[in-house]
PDB file of N, CA, C and O in Angstrom:
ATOM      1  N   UNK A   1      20.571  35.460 -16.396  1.00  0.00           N
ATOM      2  CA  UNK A   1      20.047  35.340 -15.062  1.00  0.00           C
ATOM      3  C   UNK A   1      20.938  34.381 -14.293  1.00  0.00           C
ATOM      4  O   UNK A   1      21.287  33.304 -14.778  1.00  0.00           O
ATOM      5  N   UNK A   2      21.371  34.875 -12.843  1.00  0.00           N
ATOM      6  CA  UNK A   2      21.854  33.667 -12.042  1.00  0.00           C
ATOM      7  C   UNK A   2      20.785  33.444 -11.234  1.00  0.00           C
ATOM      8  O   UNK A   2      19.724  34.068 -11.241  1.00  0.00           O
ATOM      9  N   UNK A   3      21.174  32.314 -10.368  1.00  0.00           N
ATOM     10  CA  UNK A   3      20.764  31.882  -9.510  1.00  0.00           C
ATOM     11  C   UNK A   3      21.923  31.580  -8.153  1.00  0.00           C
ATOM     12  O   UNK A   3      23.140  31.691  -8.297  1.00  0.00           O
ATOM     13  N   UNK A   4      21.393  31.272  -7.132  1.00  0.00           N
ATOM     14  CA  UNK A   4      22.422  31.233  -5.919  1.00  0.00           C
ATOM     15  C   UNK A   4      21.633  30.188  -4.853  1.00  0.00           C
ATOM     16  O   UNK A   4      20.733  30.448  -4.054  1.00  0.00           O
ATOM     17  N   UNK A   5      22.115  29.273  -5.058  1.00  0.00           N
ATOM     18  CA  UNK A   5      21.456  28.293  -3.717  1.00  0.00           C
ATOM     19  C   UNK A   5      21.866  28.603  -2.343  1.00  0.00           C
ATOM     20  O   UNK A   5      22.994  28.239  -2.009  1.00  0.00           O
ATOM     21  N   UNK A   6      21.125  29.221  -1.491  1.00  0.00           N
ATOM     22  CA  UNK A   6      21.067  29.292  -0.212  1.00  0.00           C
ATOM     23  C   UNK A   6      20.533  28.832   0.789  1.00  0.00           C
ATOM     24  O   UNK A   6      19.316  28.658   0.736  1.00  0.00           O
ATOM     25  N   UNK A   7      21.253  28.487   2.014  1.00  0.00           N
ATOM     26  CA  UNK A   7      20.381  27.290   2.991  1.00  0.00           C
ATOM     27  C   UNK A   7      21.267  28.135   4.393  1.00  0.00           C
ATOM     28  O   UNK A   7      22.399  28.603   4.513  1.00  0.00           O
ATOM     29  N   UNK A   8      19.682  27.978   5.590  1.00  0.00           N
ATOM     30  CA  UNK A   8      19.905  28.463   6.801  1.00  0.00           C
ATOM     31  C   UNK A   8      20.133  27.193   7.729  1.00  0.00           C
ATOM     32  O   UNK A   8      19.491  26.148   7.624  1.00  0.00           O
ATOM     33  N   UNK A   9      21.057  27.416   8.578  1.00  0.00           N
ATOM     34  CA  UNK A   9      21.317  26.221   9.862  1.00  0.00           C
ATOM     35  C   UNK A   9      20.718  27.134  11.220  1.00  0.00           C
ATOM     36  O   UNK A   9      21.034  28.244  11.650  1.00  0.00           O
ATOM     37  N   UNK A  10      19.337  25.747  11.837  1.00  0.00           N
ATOM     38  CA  UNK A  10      19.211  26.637  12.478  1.00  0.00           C
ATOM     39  C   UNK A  10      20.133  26.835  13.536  1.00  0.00           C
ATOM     40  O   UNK A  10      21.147  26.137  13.548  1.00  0.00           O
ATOM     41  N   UNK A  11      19.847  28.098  14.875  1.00  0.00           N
ATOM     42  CA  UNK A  11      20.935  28.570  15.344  1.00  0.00           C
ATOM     43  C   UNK A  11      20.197  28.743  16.849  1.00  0.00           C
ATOM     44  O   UNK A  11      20.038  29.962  16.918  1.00  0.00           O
ATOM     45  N   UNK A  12      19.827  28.335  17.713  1.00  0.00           N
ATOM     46  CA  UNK A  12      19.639  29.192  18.766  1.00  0.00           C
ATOM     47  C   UNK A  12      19.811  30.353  19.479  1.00  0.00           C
ATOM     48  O   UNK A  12      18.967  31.033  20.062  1.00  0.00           O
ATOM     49  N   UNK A  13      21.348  30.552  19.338  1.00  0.00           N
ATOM     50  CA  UNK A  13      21.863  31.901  19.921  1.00  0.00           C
ATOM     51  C   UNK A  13      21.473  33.254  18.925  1.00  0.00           C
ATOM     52  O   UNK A  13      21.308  34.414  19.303  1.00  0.00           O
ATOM     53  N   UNK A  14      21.366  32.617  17.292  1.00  0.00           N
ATOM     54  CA  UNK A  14      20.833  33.884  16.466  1.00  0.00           C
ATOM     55  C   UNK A  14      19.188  34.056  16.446  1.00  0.00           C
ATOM     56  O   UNK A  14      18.580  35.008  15.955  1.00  0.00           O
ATOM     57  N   UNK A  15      18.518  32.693  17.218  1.00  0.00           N
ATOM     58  CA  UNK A  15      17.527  33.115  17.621  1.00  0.00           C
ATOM     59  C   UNK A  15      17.172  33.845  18.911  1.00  0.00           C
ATOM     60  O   UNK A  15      16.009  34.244  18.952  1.00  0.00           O
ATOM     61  N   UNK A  16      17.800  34.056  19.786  1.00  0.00           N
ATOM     62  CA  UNK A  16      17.695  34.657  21.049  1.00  0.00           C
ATOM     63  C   UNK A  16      17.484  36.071  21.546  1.00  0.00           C
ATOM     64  O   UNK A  16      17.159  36.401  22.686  1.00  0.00           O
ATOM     65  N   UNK A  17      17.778  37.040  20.255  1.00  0.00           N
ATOM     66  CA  UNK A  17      16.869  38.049  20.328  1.00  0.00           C
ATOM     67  C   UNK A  17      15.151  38.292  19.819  1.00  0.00           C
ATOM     68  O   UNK A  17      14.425  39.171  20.283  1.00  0.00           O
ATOM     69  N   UNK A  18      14.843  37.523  19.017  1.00  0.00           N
ATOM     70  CA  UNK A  18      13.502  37.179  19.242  1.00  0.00           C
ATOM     71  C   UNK A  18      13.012  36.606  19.939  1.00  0.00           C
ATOM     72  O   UNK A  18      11.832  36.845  20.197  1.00  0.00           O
ATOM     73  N   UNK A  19      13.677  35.619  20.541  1.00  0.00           N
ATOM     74  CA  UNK A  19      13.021  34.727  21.789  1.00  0.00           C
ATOM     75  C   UNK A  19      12.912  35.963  22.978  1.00  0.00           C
ATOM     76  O   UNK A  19      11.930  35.983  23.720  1.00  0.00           O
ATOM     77  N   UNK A  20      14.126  37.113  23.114  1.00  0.00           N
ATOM     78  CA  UNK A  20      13.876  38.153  24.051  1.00  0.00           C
ATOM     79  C   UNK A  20      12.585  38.715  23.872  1.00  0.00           C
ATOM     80  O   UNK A  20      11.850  38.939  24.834  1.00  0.00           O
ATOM     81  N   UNK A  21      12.206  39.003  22.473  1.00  0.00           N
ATOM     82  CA  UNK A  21      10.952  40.208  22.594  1.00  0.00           C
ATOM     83  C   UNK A  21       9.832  39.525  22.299  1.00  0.00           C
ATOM     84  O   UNK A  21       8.841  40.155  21.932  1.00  0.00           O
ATOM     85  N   UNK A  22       9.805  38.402  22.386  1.00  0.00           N
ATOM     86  CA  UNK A  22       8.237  37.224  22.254  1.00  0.00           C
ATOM     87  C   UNK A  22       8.231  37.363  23.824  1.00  0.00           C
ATOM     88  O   UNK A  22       7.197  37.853  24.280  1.00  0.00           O
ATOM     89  N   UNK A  23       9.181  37.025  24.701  1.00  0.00           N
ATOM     90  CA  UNK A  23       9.042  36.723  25.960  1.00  0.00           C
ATOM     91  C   UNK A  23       8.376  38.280  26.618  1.00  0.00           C
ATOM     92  O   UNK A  23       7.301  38.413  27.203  1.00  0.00           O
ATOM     93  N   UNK A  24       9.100  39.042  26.394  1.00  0.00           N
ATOM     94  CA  UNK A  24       8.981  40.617  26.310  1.00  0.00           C
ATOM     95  C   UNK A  24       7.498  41.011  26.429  1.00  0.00           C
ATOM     96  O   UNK A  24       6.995  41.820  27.209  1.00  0.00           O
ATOM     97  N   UNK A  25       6.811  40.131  25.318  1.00  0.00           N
ATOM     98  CA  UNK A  25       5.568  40.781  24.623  1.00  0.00           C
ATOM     99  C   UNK A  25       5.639  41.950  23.794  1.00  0.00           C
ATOM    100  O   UNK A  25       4.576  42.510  23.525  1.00  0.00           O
ATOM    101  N   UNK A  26       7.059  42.560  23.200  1.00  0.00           N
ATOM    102  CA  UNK A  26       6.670  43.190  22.102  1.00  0.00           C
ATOM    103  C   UNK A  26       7.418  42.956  21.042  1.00  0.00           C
ATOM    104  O   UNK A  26       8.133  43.861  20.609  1.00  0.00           O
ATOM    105  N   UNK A  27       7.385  41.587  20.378  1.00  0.00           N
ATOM    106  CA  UNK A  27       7.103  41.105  19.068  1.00  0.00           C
ATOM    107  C   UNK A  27       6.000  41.112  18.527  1.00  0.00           C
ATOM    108  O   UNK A  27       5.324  40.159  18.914  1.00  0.00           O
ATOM    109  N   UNK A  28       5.340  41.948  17.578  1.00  0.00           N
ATOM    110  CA  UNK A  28       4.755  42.337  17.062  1.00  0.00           C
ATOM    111  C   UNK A  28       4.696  41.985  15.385  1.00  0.00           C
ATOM    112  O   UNK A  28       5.733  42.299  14.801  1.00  0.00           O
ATOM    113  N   UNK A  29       3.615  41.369  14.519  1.00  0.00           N
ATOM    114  CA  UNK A  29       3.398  40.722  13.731  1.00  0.00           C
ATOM    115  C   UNK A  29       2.571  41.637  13.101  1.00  0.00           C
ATOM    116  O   UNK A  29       1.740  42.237  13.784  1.00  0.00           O
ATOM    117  N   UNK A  30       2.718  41.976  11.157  1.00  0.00           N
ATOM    118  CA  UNK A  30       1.599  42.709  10.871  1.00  0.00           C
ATOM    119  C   UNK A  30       0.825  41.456   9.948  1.00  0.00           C
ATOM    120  O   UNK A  30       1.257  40.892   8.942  1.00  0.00           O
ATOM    121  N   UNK A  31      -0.661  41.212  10.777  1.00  0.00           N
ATOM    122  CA  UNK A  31      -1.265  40.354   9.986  1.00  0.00           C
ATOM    123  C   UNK A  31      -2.221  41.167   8.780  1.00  0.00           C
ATOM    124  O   UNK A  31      -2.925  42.071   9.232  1.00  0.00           O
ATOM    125  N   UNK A  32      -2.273  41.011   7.839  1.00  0.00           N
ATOM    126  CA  UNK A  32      -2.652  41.677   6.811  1.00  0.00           C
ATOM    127  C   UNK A  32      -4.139  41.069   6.908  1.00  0.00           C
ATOM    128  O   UNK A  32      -5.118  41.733   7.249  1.00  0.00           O
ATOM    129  N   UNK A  33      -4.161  39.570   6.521  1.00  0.00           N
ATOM    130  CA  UNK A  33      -5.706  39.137   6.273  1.00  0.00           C
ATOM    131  C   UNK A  33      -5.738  37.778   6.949  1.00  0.00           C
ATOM    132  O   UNK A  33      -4.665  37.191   7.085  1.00  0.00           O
ATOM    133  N   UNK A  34      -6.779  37.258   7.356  1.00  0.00           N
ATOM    134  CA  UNK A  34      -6.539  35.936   7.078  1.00  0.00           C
ATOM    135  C   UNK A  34      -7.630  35.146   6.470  1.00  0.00           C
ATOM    136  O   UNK A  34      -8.671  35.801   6.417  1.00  0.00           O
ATOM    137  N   UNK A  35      -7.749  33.699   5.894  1.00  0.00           N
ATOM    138  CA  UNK A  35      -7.746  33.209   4.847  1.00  0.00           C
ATOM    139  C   UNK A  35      -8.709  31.594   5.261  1.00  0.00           C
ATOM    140  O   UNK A  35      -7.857  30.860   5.761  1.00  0.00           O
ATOM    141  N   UNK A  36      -9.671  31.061   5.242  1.00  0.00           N
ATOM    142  CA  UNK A  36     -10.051  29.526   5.491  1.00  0.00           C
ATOM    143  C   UNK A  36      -9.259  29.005   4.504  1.00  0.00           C
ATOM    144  O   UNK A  36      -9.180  29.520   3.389  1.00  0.00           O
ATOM    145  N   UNK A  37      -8.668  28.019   4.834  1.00  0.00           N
ATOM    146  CA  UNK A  37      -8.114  26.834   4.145  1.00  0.00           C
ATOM    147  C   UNK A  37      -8.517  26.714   2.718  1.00  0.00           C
ATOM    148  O   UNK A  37      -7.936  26.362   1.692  1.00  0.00           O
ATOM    149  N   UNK A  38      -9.613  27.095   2.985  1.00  0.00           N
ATOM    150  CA  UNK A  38     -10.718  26.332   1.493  1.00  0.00           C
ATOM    151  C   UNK A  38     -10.228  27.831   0.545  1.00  0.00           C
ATOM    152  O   UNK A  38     -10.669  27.705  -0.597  1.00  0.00           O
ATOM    153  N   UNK A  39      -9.602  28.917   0.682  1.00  0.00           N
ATOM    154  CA  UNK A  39      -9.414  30.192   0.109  1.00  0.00           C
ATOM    155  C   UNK A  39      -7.810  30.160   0.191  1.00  0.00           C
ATOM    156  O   UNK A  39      -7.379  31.312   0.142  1.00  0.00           O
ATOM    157  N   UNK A  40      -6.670  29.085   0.313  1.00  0.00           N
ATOM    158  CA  UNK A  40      -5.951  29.055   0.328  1.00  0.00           C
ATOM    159  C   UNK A  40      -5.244  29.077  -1.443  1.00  0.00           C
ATOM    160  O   UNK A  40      -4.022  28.996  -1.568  1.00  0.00           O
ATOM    161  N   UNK A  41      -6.189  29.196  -2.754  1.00  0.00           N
ATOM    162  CA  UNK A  41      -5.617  29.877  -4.001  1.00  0.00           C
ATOM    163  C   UNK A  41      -5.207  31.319  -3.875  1.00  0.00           C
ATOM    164  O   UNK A  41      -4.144  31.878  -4.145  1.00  0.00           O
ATOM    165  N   UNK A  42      -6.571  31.855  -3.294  1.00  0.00           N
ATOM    166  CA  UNK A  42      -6.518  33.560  -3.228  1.00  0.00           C
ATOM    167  C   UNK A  42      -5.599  33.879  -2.630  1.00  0.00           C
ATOM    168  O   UNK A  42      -4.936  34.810  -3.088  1.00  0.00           O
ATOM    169  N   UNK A  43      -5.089  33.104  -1.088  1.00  0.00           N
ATOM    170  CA  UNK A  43      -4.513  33.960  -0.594  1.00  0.00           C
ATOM    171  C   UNK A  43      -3.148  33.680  -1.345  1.00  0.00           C
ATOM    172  O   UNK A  43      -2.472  34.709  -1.328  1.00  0.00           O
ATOM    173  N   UNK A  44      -2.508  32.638  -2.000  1.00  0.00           N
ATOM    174  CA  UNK A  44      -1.362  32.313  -2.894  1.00  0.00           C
ATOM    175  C   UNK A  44      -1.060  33.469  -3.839  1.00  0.00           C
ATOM    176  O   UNK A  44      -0.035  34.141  -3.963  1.00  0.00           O
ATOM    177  N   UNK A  45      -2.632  33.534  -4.686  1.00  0.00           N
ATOM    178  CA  UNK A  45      -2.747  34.922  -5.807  1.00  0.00           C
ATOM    179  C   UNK A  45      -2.468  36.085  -5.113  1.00  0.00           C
ATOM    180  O   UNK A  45      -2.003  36.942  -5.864  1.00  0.00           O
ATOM    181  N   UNK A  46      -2.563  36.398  -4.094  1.00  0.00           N
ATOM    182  CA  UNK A  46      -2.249  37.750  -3.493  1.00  0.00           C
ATOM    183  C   UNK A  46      -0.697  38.034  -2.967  1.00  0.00           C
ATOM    184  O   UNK A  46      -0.241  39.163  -2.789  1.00  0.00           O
ATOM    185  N   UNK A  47      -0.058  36.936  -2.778  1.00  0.00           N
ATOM    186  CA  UNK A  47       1.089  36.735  -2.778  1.00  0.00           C
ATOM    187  C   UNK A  47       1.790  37.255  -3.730  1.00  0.00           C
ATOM    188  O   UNK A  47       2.409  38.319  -3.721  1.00  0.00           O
ATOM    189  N   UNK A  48       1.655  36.276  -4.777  1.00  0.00           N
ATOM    190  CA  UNK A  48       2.197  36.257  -5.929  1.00  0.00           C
ATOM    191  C   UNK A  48       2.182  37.663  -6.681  1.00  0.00           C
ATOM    192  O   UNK A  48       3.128  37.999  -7.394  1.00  0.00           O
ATOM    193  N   UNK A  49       1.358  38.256  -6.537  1.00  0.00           N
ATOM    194  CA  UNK A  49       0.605  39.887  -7.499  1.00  0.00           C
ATOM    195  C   UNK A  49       1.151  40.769  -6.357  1.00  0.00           C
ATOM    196  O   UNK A  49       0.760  41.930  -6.471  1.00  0.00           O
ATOM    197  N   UNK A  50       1.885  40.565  -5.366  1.00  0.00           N
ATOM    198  CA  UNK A  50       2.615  41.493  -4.711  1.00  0.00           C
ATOM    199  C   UNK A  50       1.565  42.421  -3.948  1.00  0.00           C
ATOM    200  O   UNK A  50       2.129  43.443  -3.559  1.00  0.00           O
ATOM    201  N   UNK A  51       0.211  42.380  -3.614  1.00  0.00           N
ATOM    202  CA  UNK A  51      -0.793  42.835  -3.158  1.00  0.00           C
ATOM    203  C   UNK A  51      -0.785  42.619  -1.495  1.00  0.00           C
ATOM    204  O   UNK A  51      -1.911  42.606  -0.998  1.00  0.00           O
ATOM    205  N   UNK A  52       0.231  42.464  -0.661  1.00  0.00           N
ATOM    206  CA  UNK A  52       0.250  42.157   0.322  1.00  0.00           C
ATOM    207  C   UNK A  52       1.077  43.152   0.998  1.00  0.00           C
ATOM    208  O   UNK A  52       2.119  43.451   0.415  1.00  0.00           O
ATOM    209  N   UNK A  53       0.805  43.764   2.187  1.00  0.00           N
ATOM    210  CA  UNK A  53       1.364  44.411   3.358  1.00  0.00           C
ATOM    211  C   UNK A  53       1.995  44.419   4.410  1.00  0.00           C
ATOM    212  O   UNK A  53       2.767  45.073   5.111  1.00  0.00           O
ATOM    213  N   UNK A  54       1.185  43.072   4.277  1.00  0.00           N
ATOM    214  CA  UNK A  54       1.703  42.015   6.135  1.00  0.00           C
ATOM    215  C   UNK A  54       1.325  40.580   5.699  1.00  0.00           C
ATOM    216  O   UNK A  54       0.816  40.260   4.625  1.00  0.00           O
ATOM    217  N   UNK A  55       1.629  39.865   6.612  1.00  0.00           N
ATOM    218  CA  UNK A  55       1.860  38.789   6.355  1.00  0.00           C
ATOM    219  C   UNK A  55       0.061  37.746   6.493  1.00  0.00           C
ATOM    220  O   UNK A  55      -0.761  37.884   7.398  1.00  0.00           O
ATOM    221  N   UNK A  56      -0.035  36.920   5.446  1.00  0.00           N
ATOM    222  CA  UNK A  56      -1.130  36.282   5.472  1.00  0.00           C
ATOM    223  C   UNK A  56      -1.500  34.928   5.792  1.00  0.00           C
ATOM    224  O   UNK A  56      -0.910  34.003   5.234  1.00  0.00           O
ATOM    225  N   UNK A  57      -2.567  34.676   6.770  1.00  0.00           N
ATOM    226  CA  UNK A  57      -2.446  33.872   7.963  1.00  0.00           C
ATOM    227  C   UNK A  57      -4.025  32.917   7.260  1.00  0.00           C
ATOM    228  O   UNK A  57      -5.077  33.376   6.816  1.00  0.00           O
ATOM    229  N   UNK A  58      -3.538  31.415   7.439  1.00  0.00           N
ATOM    230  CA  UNK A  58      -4.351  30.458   6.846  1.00  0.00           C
ATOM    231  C   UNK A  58      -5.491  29.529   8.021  1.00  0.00           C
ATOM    232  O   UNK A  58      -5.254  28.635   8.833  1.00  0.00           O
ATOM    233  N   UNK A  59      -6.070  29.854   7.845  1.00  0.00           N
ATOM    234  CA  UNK A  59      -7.038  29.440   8.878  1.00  0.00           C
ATOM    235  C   UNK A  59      -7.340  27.878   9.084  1.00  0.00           C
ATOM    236  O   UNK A  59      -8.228  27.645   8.265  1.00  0.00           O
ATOM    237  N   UNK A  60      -7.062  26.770   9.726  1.00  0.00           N
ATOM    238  CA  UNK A  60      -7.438  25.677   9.850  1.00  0.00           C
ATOM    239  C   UNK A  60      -8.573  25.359  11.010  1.00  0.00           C
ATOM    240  O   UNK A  60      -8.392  25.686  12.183  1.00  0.00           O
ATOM    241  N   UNK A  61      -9.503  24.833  10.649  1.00  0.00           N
ATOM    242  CA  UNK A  61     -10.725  25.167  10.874  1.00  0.00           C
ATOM    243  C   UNK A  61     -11.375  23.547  11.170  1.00  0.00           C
ATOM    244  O   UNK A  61     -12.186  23.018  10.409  1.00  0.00           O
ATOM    245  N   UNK A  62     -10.673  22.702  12.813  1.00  0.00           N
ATOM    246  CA  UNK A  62     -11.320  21.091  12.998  1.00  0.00           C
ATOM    247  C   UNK A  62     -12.827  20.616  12.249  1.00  0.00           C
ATOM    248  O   UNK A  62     -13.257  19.472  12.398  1.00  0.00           O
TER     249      UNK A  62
END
């Protein structure tokens, strides 16, 4: 097995086509589930077991 250490710098200008389609309004996000804080194992386990579609969103709750 290898491994490969990789690291991102951030970039503004390689962010600037997403900054186009957020501004746009069609950046579009698939939220799969989301999760209270206090259920933040499960949603880890669902991660992990590859059981996910879209991306899973953690609820913080004042």
């Amino acid at each position: 097995m290898r491994y490969v250490w990789v690291t991102a710098e951030p970039s503004g200008q390689a962010l600037e086509p997403i900054t186009d389609r957020i501004e746009a309004g069609r950046l579009e996000v698939a939220v799969e589930r989301t999760y209270p804080l206090s259920e933040a194992a499960a949603a880890h386990r669902a991660i992990e077991e590859k059981r996910t579609t879209g991306k899973l969103v953690l609820v913080l709750v004042p």
